[in-house]
C-alpha positions in Angstrom: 0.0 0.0 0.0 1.1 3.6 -0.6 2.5 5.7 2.5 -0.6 6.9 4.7 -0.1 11.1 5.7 -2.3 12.0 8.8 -2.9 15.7 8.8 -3.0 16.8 12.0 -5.4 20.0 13.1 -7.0 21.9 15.8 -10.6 20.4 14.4 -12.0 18.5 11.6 -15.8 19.3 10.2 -16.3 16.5 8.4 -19.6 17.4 6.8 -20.7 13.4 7.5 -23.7 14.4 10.2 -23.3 10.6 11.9 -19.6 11.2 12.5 -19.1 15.4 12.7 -15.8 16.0 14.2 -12.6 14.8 14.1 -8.8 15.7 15.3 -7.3 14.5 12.0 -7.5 13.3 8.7 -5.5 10.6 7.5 -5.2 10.8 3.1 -4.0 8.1 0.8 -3.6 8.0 -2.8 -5.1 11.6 -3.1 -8.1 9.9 -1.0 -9.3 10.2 2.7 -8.5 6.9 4.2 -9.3 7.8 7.7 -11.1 10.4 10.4 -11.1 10.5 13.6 -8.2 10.6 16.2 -4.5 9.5 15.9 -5.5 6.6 18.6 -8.7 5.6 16.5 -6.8 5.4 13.3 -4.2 3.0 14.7 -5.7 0.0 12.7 -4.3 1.5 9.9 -1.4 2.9 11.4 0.0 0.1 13.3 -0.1 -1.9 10.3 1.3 0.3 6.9 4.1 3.0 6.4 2.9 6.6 8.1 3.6 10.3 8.5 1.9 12.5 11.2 2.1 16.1 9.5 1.2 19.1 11.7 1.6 22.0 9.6 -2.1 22.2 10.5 -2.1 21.7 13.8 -3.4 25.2 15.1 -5.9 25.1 11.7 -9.6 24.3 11.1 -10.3 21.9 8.1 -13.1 21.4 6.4 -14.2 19.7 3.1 -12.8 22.2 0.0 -15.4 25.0 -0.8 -18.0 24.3 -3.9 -18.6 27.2 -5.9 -21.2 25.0 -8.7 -21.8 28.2 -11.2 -18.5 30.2 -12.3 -17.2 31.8 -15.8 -13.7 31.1 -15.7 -12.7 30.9 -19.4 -15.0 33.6 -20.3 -13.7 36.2 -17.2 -10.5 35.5 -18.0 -11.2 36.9 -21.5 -13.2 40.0 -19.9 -10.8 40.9 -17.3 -7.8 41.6 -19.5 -10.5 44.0 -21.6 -10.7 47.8 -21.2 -12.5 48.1 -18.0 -15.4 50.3 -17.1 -17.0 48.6 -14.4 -18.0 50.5 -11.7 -15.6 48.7 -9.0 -12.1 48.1 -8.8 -11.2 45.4 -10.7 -8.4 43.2 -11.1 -6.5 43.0 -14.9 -3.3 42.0 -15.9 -1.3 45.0 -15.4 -2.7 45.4 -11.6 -5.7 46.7 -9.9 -8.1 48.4 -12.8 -9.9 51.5 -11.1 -13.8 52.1 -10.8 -15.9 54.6 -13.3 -18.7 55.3 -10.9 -20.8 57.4 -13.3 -21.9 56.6 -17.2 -19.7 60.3 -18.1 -16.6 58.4 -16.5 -17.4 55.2 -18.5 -17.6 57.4 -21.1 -14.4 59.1 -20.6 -12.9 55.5 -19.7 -13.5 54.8 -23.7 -12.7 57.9 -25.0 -9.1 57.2 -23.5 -8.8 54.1 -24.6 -9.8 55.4 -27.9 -7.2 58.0 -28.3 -4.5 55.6 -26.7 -4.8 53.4 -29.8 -2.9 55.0 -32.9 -4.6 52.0 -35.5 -8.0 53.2 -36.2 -9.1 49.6 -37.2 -8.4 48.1 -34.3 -11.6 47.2 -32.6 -12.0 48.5 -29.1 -13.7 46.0 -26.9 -14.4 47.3 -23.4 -16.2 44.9 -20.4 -17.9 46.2 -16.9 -20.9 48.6 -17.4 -23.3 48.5 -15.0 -26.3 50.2 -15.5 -28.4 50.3 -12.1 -25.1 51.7 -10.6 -23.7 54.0 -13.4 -26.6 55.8 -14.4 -28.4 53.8 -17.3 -27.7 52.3 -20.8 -24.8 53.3 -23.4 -26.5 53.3 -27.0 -25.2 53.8 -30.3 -25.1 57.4 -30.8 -23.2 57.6 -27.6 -20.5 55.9 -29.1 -20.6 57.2 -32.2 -19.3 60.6 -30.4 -16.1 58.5 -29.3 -15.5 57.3 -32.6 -18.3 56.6 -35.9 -14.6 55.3 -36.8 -13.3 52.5 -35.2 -16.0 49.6 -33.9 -16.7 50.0 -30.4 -18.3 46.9 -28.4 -19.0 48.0 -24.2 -20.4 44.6 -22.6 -22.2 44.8 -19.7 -20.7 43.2 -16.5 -23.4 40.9 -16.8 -22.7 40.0 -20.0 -26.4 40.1 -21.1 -26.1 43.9 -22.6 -23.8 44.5 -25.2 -23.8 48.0 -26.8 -22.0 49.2 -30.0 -21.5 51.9 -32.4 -22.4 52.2 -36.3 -18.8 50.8 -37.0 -19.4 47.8 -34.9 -23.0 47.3 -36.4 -21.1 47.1 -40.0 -18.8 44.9 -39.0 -20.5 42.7 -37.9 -22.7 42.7 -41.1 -25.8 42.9 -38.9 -28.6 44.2 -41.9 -31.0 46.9 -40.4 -34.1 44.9 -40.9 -33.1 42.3 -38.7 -35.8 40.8 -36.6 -33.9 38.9 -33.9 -34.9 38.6 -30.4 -33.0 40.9 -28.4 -31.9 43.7 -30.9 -33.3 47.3 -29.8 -34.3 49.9 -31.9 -34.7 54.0 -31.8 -38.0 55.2 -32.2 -37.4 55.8 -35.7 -36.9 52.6 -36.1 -33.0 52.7 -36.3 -30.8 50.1 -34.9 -30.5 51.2 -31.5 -26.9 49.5 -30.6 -28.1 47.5 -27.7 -28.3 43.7 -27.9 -29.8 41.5 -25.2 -29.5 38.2 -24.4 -27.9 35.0 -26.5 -29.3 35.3 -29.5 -28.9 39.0 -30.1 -25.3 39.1 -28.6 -23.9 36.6 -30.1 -25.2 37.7 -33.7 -23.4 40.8 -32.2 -20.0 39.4 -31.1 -19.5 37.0 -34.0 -16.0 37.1 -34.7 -14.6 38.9 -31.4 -14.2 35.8 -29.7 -10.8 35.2 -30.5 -10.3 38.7 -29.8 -11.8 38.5 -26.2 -10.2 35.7 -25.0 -6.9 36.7 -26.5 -5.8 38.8 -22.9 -7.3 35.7 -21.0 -6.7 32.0 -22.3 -4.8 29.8 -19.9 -2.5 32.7 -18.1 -5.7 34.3 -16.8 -7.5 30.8 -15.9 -4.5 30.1 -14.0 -5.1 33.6 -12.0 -8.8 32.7 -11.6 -7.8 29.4 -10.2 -5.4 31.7 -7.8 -8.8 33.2 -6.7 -10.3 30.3 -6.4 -7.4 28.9 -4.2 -7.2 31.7 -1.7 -11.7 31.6 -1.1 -10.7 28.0 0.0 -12.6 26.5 -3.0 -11.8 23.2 -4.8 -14.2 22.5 -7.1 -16.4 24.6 -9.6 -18.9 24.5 -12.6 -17.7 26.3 -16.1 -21.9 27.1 -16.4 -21.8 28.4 -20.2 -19.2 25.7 -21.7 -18.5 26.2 -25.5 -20.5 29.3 -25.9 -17.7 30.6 -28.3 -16.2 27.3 -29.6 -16.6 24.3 -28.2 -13.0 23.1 -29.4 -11.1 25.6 -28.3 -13.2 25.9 -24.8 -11.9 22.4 -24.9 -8.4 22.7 -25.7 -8.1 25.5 -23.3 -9.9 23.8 -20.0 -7.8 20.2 -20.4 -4.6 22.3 -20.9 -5.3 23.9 -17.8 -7.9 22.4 -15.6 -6.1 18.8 -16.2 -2.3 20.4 -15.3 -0.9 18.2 -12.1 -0.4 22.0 -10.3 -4.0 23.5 -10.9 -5.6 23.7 -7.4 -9.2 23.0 -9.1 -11.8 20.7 -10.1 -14.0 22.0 -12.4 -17.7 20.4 -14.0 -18.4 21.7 -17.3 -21.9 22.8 -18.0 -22.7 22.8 -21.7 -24.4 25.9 -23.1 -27.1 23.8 -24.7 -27.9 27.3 -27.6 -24.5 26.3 -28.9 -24.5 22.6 -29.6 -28.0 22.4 -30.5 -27.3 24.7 -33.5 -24.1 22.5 -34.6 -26.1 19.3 -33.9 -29.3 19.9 -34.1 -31.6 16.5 -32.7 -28.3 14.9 -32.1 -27.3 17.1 -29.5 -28.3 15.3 -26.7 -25.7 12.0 -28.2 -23.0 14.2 -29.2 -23.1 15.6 -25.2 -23.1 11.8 -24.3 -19.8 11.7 -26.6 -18.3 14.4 -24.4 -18.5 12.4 -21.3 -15.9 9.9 -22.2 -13.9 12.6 -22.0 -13.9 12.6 -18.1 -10.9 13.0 -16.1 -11.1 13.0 -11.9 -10.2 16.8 -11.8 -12.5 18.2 -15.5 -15.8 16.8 -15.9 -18.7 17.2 -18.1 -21.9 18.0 -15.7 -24.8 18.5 -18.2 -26.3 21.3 -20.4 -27.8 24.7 -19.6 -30.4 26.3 -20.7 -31.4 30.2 -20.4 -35.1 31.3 -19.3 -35.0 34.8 -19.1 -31.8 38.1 -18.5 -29.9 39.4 -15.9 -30.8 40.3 -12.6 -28.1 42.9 -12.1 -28.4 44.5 -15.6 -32.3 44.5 -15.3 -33.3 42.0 -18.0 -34.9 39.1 -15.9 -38.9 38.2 -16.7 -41.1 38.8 -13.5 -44.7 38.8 -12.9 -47.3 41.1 -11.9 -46.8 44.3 -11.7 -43.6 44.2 -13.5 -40.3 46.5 -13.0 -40.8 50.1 -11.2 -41.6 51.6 -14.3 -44.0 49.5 -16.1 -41.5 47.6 -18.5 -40.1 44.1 -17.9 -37.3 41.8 -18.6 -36.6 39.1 -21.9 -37.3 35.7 -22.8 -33.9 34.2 -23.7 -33.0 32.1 -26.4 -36.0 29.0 -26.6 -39.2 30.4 -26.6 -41.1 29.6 -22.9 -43.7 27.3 -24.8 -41.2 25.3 -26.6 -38.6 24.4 -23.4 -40.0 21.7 -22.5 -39.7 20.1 -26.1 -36.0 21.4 -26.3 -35.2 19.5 -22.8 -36.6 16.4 -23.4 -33.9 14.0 -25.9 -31.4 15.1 -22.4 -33.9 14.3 -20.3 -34.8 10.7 -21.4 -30.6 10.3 -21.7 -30.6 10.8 -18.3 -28.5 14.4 -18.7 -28.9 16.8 -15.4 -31.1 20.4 -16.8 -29.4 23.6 -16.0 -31.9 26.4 -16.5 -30.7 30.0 -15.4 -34.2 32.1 -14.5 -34.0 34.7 -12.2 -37.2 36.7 -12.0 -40.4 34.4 -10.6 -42.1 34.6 -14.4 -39.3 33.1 -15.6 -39.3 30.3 -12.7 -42.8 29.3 -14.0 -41.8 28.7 -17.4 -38.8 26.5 -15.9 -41.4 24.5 -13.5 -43.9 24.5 -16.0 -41.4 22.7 -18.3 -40.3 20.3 -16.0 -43.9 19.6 -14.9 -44.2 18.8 -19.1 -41.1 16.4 -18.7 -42.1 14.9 -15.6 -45.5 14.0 -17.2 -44.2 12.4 -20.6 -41.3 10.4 -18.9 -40.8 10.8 -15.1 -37.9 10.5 -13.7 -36.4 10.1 -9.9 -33.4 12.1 -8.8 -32.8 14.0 -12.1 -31.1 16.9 -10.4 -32.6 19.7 -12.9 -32.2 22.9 -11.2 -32.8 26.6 -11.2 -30.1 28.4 -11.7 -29.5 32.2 -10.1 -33.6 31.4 -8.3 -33.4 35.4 -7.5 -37.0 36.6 -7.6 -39.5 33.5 -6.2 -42.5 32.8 -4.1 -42.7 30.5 -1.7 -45.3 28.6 -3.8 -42.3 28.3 -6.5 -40.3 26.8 -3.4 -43.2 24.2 -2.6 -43.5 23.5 -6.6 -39.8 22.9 -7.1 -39.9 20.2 -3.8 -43.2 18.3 -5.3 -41.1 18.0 -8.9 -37.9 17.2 -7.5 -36.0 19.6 -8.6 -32.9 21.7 -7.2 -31.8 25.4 -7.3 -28.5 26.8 -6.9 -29.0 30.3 -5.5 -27.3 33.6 -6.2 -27.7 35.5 -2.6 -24.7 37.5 -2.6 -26.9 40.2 -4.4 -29.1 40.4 -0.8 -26.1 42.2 0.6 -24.7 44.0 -3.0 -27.6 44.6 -4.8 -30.8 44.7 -2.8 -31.0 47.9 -1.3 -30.3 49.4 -5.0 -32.8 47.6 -6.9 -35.7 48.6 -4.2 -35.0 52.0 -6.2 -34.0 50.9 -9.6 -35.8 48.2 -11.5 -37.4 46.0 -9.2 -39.0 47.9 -5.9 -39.1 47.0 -2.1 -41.4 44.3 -2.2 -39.0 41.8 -4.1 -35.7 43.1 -3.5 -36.0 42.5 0.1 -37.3 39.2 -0.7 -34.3 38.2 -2.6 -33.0 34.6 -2.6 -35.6 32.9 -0.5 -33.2 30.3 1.1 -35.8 30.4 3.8 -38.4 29.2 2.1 -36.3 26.4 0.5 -35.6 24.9 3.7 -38.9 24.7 5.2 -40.4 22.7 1.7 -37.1 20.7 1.8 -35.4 21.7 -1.3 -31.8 20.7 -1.5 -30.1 24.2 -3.0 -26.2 25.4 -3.1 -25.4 29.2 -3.2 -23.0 30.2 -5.8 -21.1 33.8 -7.4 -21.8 33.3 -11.2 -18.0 34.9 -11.1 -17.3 37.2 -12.5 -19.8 38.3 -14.2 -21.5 40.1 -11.5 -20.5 42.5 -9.3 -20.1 40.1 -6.1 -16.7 38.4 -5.1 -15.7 34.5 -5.2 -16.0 33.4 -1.5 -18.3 30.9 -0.4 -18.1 32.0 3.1 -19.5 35.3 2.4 -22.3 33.7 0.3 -22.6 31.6 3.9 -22.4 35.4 6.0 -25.3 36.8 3.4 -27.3 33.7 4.1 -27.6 33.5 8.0 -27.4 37.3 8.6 -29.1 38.8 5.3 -27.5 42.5 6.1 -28.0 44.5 3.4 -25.1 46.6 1.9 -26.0 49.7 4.3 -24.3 47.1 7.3 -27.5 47.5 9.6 -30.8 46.5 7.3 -32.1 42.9 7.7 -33.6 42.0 4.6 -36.4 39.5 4.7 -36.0 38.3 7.8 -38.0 35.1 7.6 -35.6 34.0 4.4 -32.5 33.8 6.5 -30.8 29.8 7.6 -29.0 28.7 10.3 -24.9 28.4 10.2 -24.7 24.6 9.4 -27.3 24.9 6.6 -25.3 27.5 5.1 -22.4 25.4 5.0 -23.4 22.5 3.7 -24.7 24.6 1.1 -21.5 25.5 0.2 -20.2 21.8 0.6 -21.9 18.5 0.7 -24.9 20.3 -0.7 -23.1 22.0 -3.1 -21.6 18.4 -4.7 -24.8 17.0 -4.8 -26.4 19.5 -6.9 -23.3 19.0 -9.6 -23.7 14.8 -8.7 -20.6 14.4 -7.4 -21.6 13.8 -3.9 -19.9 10.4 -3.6 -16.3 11.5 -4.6 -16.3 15.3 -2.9 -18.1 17.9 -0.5 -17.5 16.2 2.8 -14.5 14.7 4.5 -15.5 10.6 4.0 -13.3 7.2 3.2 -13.0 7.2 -1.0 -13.4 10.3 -1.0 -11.1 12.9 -2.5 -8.7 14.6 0.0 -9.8 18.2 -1.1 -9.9 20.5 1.8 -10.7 24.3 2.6 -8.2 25.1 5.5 -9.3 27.8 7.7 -8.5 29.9 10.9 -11.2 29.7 12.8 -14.3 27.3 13.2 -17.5 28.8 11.3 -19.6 27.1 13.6 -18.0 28.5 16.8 -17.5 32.5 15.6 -20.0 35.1 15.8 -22.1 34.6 12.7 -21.8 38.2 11.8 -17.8 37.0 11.3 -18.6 34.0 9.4 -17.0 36.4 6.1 -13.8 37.3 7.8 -12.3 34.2 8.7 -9.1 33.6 7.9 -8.3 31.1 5.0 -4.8 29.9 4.8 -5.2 27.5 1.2 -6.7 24.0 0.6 -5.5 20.7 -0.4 -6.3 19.3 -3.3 -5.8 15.5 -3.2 -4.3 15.6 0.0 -1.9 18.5 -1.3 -1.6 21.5 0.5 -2.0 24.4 -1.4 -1.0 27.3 0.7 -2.7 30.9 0.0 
């Protein structure tokens, strides 16, 4: 047998309720062989080769950190962009300063403009925000910087991207185009603005290269730094081959399968993408992909979009709508033919991703997989909500009785909610935000997750966990919804053994049991001892990935 290394620390949380706590963890072959004591594990010690390390003696481990929705290969592109976001943000060069108004995000481009002595060159910029900066760019806005050069400004939810007349052109976008998504003047002109998957990507055709050419694997590797120092292990790449499945390929088993990346990561396929390559053979050719599967990069599935953005105010809700009478989009399958869509991955037995934020657009999702529950049920098909932002506690009750999942975005209690009471959405459902709450009391197994980083919210699971028991809003003082808030160990197994089970990898990671991998999240302090109010500001000193310590 291969040597056995005990790891040594001040307290184990297992995440295995029938056996909690332990003093150490013993790891072979990458695996956890052993938890428990140094006396309890003596079966295994007396008899096979052993060393007792206490570099974490004084430390707290727990099972490495699940973050299930992320955007690595596509943030790596955006974050080595011009920036105009309206936080600081981090680039190649260094820390990339905030615009905080739409005139600074307009002076951000006019500099970049004039800094670039080839007038061809596209200028590609990444990070408006809307609700913060003031409103929407547009195409005569940009056409002041430059009816020149093409301009592209995508939104830091990339569910907006606006342009100028250059852009439009080269893009060969024809004025009578009747695509989903595409806004017009009230003349009738191309406005400049393109929402959602279909009209964005008619937008960016081309620019992918261009995009990711700042990012590729130097900037996954930095994300995977990030990753490393939130003590997570494991993600979910939730919009897999939206560009090119090939190269999205290339670039995630270069990386993702390197011996020194501190990551596992599920790949979620962007189902808009292969079903317009493959058509009624999607569903097969994703089946294909699987045998691809190495223990650190696996496929996990496809995803499907029901309606926008909550932070750039494009999600579908019900009555009465947004604060001024307008509402969100539809993405890229019509709500009455989803269900149809879904169905050759669901009778494969493929797991359903479908992103809705707003509670109109968590009707269509349910109502779909109501339609897909009726013509072939299934047990345990793990589809799930994705973002769940604006719901009812009905929806809660509905998702329970179908089976289904949700992986919540509740950062955007504490970022967002106090904004959007004022801009877009009113009091009512902003306070209501991310009803973990009501989750727990119909029994609805849900994760909590960053959709980094494209929103403005950071990486780190243990504020998600902070946001979830506490639900201050970004004022530091305002509880927001108080009846929606979860206790401490709730919270974390939302962001472990919870978390694995909603990407169905709950035998192999998200708790600290023999066979499974040795992937920790090694912290300073005990969440389940500190003042909940601290839970955000413990200390993380790295993980382990396999059993190897991966210092921050």
């Amino acid at each position: 047998m291969s040597r056995i290394t005990v790891y040594v620390a001040r307290r184990v949380r297992t995440m295995d309720p029938g056996r909690p706590l332990a003093e150490a963890v013993a790891v072979m072959d990458g695996k956890v062989l052993s938890t428990g004591t140094i006396a309890s594990m003596q079966p295994w010690l007396s008899r096979h080769e052993h060393v007792i390390d206490e570099t974490l003696k004084d430390k707290v481990i727990l099972p490495g950190l699940i973050d299930p929705h992320t955007h690595f290969s596509i943030s790596a592109g955006y974050l080595a962009l011009a920036y105009v976001g309206p936080i600081e943000s981090p680039g190649p060069a260094g820390m990339n300063p905030p615009a905080r108004t739409l005139d600074e995000v307009i002076e951000r481009l006019k500099q970049a403009h004039e800094s670039e002595p080839d007038p061809a060159r596209p200028l590609i910029a990444w990070g408006l925000d809307p609700a913060v900066q003031g409103g929407h760019l547009h195409r005569d806005m940009l056409d002041a910087i430059s009816p020149e050069r093409p301009i592209w400004v995508i939104a830091y939810a990339p569910h907006y991207v606006y342009v100028n007349s250059a852009a439009i052109a080269r893009s060969g976008i024809p004025d009578d185009t009747a695509v989903h998504g595409v806004q017009r003047y009230e003349d009738g002109r191309l406005k400049g603005v393109f929402v959602e998957i279909e009209a964005t990507r008619m937008v960016l055709a081309g620019m992918g290269a261009e995009i990711q050419k700042g990012g590729g694997a130097a900037g996954m590797r930095r994300l995977g730094d990030t990753a490393r120092r939130a003590g997570v292990t494991t993600t979910a790449e939730m919009v897999f081959g939206a560009f090119d499945l090939d190269t999205d390929w290339a670039l995630h088993d270069e990386v993702v399968n390197a011996d020194d990346y501190p990551l596992r990561m599920g790949l979620v396929t962007l189902e808009f993408a292969i079903h317009r390559k493959h058509g009624e053979k999607a569903a097969d050719f994703l089946l294909e992909l699987n045998k691809r599967n190495t223990p650190k990069l696996f496929f996990k599935g496809v995803k499907y979009l029901a309606d926008g953005s909550f932070p750039a105010m494009s999600l579908r809700v019900n009555f009465p709508g947004y604060l001024d009478g307008s509402n969100g989009l539809r993405n890229f399958v019509p709500w009455e033919e989803m269900a149809d869509r879904m169905e050759p991955y669901w009778r494969r037995g493929l797991q359903i991703h479908c992103h809705a934020n707003g509670d109109e657009a968590i009707d269509a999702s349910l109502d779909a997989l109501a339609q897909l529950q009726l013509r072939h049920p299934r047990f345990d098909h793990r589809f799930t909500v994705e973002h769940y932002c604006i719901s009812t506690p009905d929806q809660a009750r509905r998702l329970k009785a179908l089976g289904g999942l949700a992986s919540v975005n509740n950062y955007f209690v504490h970022y967002r909610s106090q904004l959007h009471s004022a801009v877009g959405y009113g009091p009512d459902r902003s306070e209501a935000l991310a009803r973990l709450g009501s989750l727990e009391r119909e029994g609805v197994i849900f994760t909590l997750h960053s959709d980094f980083s494209l929103v403005v919210v950071p990486m780190h699971p243990l504020t998600a966990a902070w946001v979830a028991v506490n639900r201050i809003a970004e004022d530091g003082r305002t509880v927001m919804g108080e009846g929606e808030r979860i206790g401490v160990d709730r919270a974390m197994r939302a962001i472990t053994i919870d978390a694995a089970h909603v990407l169905g990898m709950e035998r192999s990671i998200g708790s600290l049991e023999p066979g499974k991998w040795a992937d920790f999240a090694i912290l300073d302090e005990d969440p389940w001892e500190v003042d909940p109010m601290h839970l955000k500001d413990i200390g993380i000193w790295g993980t382990a990935l396999a059993g190897r310590l991966q210092p921050a």
